[in-house]
C-alpha positions in Angstrom: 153.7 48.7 202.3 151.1 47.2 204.8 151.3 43.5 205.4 148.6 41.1 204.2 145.3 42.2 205.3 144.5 41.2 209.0 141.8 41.8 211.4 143.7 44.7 213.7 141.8 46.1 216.7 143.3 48.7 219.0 142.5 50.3 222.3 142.4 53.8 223.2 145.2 54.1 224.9 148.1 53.1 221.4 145.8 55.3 219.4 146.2 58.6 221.7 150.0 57.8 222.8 151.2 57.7 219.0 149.2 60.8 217.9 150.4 62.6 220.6 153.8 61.7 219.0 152.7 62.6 215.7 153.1 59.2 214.4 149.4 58.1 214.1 150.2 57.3 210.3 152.6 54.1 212.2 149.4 52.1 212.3 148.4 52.9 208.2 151.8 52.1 207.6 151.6 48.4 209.3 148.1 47.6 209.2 146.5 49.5 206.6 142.9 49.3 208.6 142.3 49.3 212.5 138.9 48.8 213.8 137.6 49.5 217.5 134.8 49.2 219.0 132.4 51.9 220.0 133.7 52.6 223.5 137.2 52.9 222.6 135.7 55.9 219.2 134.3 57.7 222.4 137.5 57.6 224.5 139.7 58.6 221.5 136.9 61.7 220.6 137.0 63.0 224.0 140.8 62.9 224.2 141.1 63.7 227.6 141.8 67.3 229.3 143.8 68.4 226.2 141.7 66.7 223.3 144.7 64.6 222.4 144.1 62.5 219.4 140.5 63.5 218.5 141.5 65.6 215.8 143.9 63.1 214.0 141.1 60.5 214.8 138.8 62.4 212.9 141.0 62.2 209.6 142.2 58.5 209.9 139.7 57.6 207.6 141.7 54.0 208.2 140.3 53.9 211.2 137.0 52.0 211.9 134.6 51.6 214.6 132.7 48.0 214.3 130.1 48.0 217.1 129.9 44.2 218.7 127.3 41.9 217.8 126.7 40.8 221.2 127.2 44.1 223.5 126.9 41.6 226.5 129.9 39.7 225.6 131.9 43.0 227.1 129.8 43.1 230.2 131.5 39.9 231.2 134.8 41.6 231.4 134.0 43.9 234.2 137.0 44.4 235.9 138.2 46.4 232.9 137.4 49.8 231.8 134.2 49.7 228.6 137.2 50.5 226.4 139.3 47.6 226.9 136.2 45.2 227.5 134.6 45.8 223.9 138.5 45.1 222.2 138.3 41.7 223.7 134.6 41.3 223.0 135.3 42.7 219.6 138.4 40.7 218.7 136.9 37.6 219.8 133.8 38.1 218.0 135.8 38.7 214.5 138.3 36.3 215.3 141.1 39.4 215.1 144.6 38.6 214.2 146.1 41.0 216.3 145.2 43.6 219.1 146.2 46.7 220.3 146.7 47.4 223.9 149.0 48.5 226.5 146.9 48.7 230.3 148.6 45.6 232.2 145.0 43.8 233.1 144.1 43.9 229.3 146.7 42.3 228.2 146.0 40.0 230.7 142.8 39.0 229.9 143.5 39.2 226.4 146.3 36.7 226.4 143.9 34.8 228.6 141.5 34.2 225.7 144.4 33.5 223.6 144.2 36.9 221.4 148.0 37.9 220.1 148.9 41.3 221.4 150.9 44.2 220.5 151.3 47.2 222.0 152.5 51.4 221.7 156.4 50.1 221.9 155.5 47.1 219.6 153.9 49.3 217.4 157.2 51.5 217.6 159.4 48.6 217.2 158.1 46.9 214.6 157.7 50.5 212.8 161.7 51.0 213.2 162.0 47.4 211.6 160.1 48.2 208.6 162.5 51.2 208.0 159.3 53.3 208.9 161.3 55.6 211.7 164.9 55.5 212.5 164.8 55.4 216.1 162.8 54.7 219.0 164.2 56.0 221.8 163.5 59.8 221.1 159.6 58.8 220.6 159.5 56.6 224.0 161.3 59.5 225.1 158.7 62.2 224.3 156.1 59.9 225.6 157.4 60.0 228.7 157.5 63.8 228.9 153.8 64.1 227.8 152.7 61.7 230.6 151.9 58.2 228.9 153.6 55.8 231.5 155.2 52.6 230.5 157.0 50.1 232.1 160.7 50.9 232.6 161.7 46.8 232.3 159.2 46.9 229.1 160.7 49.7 228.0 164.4 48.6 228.6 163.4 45.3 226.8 162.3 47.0 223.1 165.0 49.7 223.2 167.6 46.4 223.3 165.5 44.9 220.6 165.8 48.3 218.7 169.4 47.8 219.0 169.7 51.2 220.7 169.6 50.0 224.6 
């Protein structure tokens, strides 16, 4: 069961990496609804060289895009890809509860503006604490093998909270 409604917004990036393990349905699970912004719906649709995650996109109905009431809030942000921008823009706007994201300057700016953060292996971890998967280590695992690049300390770090590092 999802917890109590919140305002969750994820990146591109979270949404991608856990449909490429098949485990989408993590974020239904914990959040019941996910919003993003409309740059993050574009990167997710054109799912890179191997349309990764457009097609499960399409069918998370539980997924929303909420376009920003001030575009320009995101311009401000710059130094970060549109993507990442418009989930800060956005989650300030709506006063989120929580976002999504894994790129390193993000998170940075995120935490900046005092948003709480999550990321793919939060996701994952708090998904093995609510008895939704039984490990983590075979998922961070295949993420690896399919290219999606996380920090080995970060990495190293959850697997020990996991109870399997």
């Amino acid at each position: 069961m999802p917890e109590q409604p919140r305002l969750v917004i994820s990146n591109a990036t979270p949404i991608i990496a856990l449909a490429l393990i098949d485990q989408l349905q993590l974020l239904r699970h914990l959040y019941d609804k996910i919003l993003i912004p409309p740059a993050v719906q574009a990167e997710v649709l054109a799912g890179g060289a191997r349309g990764i995650g457009s097609e499960e996109f399409r069918q998370a109905s539980w997924i929303q895009t909420q376009p920003l009431e001030d575009p320009r809030r995101a311009d401000l942000l710059s130094d970060l890809d549109r993507g990442e921008a418009e989930v800060i823009a956005l989650a300030q706007e709506i006063k989120a509860d929580l976002v999504i994201i894994d790129e390193r300057l993000g998170r940075r700016h995120a935490k900046r503006v005092g948003l709480t953060l999550t990321g793919t292996l939060g996701i994952l971890l708090k998904a093995k604490e609510r008895h939704f998967v039984s490990a983590i280590k075979p998922l961070i695992d295949q993420l690896y093998k399919d290219g999606i690049h996380l920090s080995v300390s970060v990495i190293a770090e959850v697997l020990k909270l996991a109870g399997e590092g």
